[in-house]
C-alpha positions as CSV (number, residue, x, y, z in Angstrom):
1,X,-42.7,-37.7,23.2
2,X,-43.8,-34.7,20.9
3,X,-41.1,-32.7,21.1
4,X,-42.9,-29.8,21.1
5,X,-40.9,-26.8,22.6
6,X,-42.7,-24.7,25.4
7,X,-40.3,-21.7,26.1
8,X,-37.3,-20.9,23.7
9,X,-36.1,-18.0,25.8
10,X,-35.6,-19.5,29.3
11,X,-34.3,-17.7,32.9
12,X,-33.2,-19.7,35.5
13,X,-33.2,-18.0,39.3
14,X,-31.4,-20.3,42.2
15,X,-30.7,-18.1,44.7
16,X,-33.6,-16.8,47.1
17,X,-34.0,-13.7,46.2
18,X,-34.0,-13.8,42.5
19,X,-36.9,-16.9,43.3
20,X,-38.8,-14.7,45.5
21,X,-38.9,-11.6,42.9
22,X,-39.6,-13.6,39.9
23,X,-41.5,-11.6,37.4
24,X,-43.0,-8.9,40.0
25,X,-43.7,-5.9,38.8
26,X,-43.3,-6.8,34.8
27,X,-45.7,-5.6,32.8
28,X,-46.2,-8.9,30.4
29,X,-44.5,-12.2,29.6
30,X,-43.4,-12.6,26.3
31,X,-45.1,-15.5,24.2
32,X,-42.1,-18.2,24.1
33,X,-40.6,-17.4,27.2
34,X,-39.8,-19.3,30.9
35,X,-38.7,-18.7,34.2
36,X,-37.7,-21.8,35.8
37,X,-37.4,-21.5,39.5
38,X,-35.0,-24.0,41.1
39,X,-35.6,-25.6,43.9
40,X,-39.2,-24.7,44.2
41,X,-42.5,-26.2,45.6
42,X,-44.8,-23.3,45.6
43,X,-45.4,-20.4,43.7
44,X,-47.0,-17.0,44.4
45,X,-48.3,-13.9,42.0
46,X,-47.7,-11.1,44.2
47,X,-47.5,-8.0,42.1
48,X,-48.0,-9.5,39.1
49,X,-50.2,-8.1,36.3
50,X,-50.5,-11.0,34.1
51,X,-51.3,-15.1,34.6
52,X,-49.1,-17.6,34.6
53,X,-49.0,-21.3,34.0
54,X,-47.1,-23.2,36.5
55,X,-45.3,-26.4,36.0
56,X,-44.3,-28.2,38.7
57,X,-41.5,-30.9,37.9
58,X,-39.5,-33.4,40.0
59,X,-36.1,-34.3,40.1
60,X,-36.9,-36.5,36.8
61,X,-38.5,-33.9,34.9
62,X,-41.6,-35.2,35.2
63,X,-44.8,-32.9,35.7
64,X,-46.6,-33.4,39.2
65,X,-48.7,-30.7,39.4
66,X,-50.1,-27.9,37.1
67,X,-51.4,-24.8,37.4
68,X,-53.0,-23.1,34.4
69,X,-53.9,-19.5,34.0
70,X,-53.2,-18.7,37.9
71,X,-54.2,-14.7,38.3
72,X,-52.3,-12.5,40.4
73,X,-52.3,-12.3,43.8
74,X,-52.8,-15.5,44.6
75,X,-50.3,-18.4,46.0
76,X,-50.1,-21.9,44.7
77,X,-50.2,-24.5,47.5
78,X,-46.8,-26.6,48.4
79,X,-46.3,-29.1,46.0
80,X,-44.0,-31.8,48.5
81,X,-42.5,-33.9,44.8
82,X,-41.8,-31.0,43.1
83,X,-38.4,-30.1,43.0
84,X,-38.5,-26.9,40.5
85,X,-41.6,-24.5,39.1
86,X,-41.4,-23.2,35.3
87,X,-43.6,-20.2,34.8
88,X,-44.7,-19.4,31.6
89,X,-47.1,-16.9,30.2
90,X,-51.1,-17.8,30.8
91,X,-52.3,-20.4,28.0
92,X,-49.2,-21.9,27.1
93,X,-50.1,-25.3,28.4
94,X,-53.4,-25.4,27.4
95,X,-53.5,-29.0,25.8
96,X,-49.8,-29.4,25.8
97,X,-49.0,-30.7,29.1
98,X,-50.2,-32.7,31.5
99,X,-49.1,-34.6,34.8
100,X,-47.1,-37.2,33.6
101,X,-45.3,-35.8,30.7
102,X,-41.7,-35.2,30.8
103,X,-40.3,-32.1,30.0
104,X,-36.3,-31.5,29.4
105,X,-33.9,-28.5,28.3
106,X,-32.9,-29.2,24.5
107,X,-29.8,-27.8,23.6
């Protein structure tokens, strides 16, 4: 446990439409920010103009699957264990996470 924090500006979206929107059509990500999609098992870029790191979690918090740097226009495949995505801005996980790790809110 490092508790290194990942995002300190965090969005949550639960409903479908707010999921399927995401960050469409934003011109950047800020550098300590995360969308957390919820539930979630795959991920698209659609419309986007920046990467994104993808961290898949299950119900546990545990990361399953990762996707780092994924460009737009492209669609992540279905992750089946994962039971939410955070998206955070291209490089952030570089060397900071891995499947396996646990990752949790901190008040």
């Amino acid at each position: 446990m490092t508790g290194e924090v990942l995002a300190e500006q965090v969005m949550v979206s639960e409903n479908f439409l707010s999921r399927l929107i995401g960050l469409m059509g934003r011109k950047t990500m800020a550098d300590g920010s995360a969308l957390v999609l919820r539930p979630c098992r795959s991920v698209h870029t659609f419309f986007m103009r920046f990467n994104i790191d993808s961290v898949f979690l299950d119900r546990r918090g545990m990361v399953v699957y990762l996707i780092k740097d994924m460009p737009p226009f492209r669609i992540s495949p279905v992750v089946r264990k994962a039971s939410l995505v955070v998206e955070l801005p291209g490089g952030t996980v570089r060397n900071r996470v891995r499947p396996g790790d646990i990752l949790k809110k901190v008040e």
